[in-house]
C-alpha positions as CSV (number, residue, x, y, z in Angstrom):
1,X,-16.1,-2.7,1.1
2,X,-13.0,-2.5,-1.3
3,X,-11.1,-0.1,0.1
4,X,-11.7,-2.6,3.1
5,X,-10.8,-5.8,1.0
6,X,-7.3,-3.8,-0.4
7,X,-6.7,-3.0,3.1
8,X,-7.0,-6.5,4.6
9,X,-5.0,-8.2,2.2
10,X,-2.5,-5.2,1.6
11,X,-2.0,-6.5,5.9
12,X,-0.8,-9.7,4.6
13,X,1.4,-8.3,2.3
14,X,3.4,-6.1,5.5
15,X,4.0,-9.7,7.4
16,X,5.2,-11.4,4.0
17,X,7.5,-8.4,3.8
18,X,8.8,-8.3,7.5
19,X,8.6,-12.3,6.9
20,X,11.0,-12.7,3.8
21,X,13.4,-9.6,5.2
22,X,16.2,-12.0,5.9
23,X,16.2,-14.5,2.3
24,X,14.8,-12.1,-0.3
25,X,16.6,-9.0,-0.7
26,X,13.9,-6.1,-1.0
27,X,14.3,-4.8,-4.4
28,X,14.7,-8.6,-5.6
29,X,11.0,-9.1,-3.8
30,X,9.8,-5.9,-5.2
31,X,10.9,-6.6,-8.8
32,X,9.3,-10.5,-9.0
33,X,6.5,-9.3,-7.4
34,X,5.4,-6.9,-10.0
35,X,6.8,-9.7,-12.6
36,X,3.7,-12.0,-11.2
37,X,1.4,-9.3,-10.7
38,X,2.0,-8.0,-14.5
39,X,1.2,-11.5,-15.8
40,X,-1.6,-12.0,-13.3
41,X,-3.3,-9.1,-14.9
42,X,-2.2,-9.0,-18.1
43,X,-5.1,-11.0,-19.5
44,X,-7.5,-8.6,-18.6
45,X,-5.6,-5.4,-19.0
46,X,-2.8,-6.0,-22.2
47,X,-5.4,-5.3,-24.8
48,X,-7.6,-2.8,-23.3
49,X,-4.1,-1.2,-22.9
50,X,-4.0,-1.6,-26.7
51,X,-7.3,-0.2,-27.6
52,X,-6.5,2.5,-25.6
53,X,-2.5,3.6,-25.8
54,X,-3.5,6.7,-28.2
55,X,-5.4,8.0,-24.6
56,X,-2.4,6.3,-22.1
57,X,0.1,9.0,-24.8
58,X,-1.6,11.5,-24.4
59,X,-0.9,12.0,-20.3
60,X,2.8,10.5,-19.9
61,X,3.3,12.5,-16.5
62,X,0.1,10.9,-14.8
63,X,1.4,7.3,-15.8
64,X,4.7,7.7,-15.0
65,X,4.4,9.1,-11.9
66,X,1.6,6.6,-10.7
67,X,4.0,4.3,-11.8
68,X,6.7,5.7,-10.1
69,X,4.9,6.1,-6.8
70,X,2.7,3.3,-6.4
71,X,4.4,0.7,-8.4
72,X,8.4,1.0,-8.3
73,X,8.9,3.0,-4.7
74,X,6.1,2.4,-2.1
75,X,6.6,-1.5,-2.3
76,X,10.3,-1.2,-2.4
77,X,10.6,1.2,0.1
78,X,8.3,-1.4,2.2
79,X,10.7,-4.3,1.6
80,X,13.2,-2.1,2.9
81,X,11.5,-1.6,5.9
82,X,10.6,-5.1,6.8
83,X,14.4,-5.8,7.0
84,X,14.6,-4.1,9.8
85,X,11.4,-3.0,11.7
86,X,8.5,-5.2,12.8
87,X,5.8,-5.7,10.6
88,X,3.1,-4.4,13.6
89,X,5.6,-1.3,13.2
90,X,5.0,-0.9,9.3
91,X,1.4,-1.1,9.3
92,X,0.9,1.4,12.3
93,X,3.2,3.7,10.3
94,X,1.9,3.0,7.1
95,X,-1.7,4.6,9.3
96,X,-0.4,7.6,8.7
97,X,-0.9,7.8,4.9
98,X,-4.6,8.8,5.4
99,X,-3.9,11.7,7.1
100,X,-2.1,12.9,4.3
101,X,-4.8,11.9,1.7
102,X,-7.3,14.2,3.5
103,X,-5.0,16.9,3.5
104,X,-4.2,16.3,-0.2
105,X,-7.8,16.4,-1.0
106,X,-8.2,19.1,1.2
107,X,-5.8,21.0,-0.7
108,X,-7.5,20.6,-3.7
109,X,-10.9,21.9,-2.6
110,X,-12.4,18.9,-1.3
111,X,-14.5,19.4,2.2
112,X,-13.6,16.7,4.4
113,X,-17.1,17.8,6.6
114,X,-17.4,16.9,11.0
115,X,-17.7,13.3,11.0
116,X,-15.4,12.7,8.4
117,X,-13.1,14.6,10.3
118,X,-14.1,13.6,13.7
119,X,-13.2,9.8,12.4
120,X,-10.0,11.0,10.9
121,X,-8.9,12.6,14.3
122,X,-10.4,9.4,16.0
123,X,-8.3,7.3,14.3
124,X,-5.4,9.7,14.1
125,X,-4.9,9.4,18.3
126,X,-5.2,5.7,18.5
127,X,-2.2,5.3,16.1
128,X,-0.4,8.3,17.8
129,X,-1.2,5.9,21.1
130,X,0.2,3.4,19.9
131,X,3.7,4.7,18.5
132,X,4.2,6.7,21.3
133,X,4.3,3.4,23.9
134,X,6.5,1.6,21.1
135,X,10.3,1.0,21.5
136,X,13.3,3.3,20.1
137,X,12.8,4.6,15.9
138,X,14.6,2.4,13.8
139,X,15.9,2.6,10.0
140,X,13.1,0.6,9.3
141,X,10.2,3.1,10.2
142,X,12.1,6.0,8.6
143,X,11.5,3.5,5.3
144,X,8.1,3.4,6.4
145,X,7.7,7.0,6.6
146,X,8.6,7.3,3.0
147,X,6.7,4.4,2.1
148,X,3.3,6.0,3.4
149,X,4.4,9.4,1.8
150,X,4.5,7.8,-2.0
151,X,1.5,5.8,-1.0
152,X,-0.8,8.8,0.1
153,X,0.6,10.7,-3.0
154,X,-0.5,7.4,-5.3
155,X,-3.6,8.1,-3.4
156,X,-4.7,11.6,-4.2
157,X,-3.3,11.4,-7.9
158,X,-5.9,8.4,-8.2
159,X,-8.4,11.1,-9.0
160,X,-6.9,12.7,-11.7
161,X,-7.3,9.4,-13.6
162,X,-7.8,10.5,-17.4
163,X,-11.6,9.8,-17.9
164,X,-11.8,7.1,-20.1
165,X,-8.8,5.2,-19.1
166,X,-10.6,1.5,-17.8
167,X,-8.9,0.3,-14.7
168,X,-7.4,-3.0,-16.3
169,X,-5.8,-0.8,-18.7
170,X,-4.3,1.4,-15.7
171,X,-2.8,-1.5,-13.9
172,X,-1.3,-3.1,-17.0
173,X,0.7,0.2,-18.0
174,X,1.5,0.8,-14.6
175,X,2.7,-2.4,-13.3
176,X,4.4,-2.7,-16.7
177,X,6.1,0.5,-16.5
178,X,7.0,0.2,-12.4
179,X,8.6,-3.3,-13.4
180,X,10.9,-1.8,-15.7
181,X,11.8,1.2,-13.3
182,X,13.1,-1.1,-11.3
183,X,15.3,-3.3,-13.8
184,X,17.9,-1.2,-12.8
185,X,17.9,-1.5,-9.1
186,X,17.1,-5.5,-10.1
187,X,20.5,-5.7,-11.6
188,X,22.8,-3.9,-8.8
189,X,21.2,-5.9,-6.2
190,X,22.2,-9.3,-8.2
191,X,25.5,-8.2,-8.9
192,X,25.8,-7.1,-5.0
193,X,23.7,-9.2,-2.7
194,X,23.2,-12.4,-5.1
195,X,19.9,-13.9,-5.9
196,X,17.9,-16.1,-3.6
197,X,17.1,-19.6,-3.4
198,X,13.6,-20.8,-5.0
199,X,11.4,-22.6,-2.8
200,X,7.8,-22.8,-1.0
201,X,8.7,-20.6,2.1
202,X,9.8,-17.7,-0.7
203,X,7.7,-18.5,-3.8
204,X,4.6,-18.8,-2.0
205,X,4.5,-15.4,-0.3
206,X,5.5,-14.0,-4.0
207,X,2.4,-15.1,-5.5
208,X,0.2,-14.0,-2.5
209,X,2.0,-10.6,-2.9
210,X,2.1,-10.6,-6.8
211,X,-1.6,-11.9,-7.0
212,X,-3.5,-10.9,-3.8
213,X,-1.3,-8.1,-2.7
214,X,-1.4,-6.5,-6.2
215,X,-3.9,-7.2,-9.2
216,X,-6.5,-8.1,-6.3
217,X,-5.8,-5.1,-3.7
218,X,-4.7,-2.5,-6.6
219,X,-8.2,-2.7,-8.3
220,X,-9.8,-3.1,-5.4
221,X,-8.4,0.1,-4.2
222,X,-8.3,1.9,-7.2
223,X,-12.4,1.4,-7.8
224,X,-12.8,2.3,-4.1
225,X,-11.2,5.5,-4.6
226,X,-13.0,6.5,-7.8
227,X,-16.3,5.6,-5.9
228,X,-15.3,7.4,-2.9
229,X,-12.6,9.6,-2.8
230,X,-9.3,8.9,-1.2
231,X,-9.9,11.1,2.1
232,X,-13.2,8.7,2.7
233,X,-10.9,5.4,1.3
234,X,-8.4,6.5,3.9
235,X,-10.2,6.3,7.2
236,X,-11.1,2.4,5.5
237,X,-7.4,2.4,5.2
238,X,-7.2,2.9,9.4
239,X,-7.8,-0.9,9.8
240,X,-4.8,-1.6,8.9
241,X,-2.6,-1.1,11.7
242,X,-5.0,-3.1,13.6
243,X,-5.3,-6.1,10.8
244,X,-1.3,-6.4,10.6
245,X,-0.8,-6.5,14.3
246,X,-3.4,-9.4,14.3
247,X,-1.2,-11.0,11.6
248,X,1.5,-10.7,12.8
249,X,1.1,-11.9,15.9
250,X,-0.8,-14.8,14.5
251,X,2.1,-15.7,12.1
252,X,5.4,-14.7,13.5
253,X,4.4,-14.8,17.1
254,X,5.0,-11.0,17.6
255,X,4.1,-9.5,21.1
256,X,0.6,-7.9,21.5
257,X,-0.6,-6.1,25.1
258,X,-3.7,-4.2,26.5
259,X,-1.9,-1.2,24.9
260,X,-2.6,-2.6,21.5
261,X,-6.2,-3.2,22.1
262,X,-6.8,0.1,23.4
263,X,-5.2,1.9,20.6
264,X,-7.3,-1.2,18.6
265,X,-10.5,0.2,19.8
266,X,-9.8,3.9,18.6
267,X,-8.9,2.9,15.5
268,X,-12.1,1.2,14.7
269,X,-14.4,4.0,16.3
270,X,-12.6,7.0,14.2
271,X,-13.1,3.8,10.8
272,X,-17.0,3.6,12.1
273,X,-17.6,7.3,12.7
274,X,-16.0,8.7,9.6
275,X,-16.2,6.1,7.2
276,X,-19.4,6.7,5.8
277,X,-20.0,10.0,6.7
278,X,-20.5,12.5,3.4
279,X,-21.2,15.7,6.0
């Protein structure tokens, strides 16, 4: 159920992207985005980040990394692709991440077993299905691509989580740490592309994306893969493709065919079969 609550509202946050494409320039939306979600959380996780820095020291390469991969690139890298692709595009792409968190898990030792497998397979060919009957590869899927590479890698590190470490604590140092990666970036794109104008059709989707998209989801997911694994998380993760097209379609009016549905209905059967298997 939380790796299905992430995933549902990580949907909205693919049609905010693919929505604010053309007035907020991607690393600009990236950057404020952590900015909210920092002080969303920071009440919760600033002093258990604290009580515990002596512990958050003492593994600098598993913080900076998760930082690096969940925090300053994936949602960048997403931004990016919104400018250019369609946002049914990004989350049928972004389907691919859970292949490569069973195969990341499966390098490590972990048995994936028949059903769980079956699922992933399941759920593999319905978004094979669907990308094959799409239109022509654009820059904006190859930023996809990469997008769901630092995401499944975010993913599989998620499990080497220093025991101890409580999971407001984690977000805090993370989203603290992405946010200043990208202070950098933040300033070329200001000098270069200018900022953008406040208002309700850009501040709004910044604090669903901020809030929703990233204390709520991030924990959300986080728990669900401490629970479950992130091979188990990732067939969850399957509905995504299906929630963004919905979305989408809802909200920017793009086109959705019997093709869709089709690929729909595989995508759910592989999420039913394997996500509760344990065998």
């Amino acid at each position: 159920m939380l790796a299905a609550l992430a995933t549902l509202v990580w949907s909205g946050s693919f049609v905010t992207s693919r929505a604010l494409g053309d007035s907020v320039p991607p690393v600009q939306h990236a950057f404020w985005r952590w900015v909210i979600a920092l002080a969303a959380v920071a009440p919760f996780g600033a002093r258990q980040a604290w009580r515990q820095r002596a512990l958050i020291r003492r593994h600098p390469g598993f913080v900076l990394l998760a930082s690096l991969l969940g925090v300053a690139a994936y949602n960048t890298l997403v931004n990016q692709a919104g400018v250019t692709t369609s946002a049914a595009n990004m989350g049928v792409i972004m389907a691919a991440a859970p292949v490569l968190m069973a195969l990341y898990e499966r390098a490590n030792g972990t048995r994936l077993g028949v059903r769980r497998t079956a699922g992933l397979v399941t759920a593999c060919a319905g978004v094979l299905l669907l990308v094959g009957g799409g239109a022509a590869v654009t820059p904006g899927d190859l930023w996809m691509i990469a997008a769901a590479c630092c995401f499944a890698g975010y993913s599989a590190l998620l499990r080497r989580r220093p025991a101890g470490l409580g999971g407001a604590a984690f977000l805090f140092t993370t989203f603290l740490l992405g946010t200043v990666m990208l202070l950098p970036a933040q300033g070329v794109s200001l000098a270069v592309e200018g900022g953008f104008t406040p208002a309700p059709g850009t501040v709004l989707p910044l604090l669903y994306v901020g809030i929703a998209s990233s204390a709520l989801a991030f924990f959300a997911w986080n728990r669900a893969i401490a629970l479950i694994g992130a091979a188990r998380a990732g067939i969850v993760y399957y509905l995504q493709p299906v929630c963004v097209a919905l979305l989408s379609w809802a909200l920017l009016a793009e086109p959705a065919g019997w093709a869709q549905a089709g690929c729909t209905a595989l995508i759910l059967g592989g999420v039913v079969l394997g996500a509760g298997a344990r065998g």
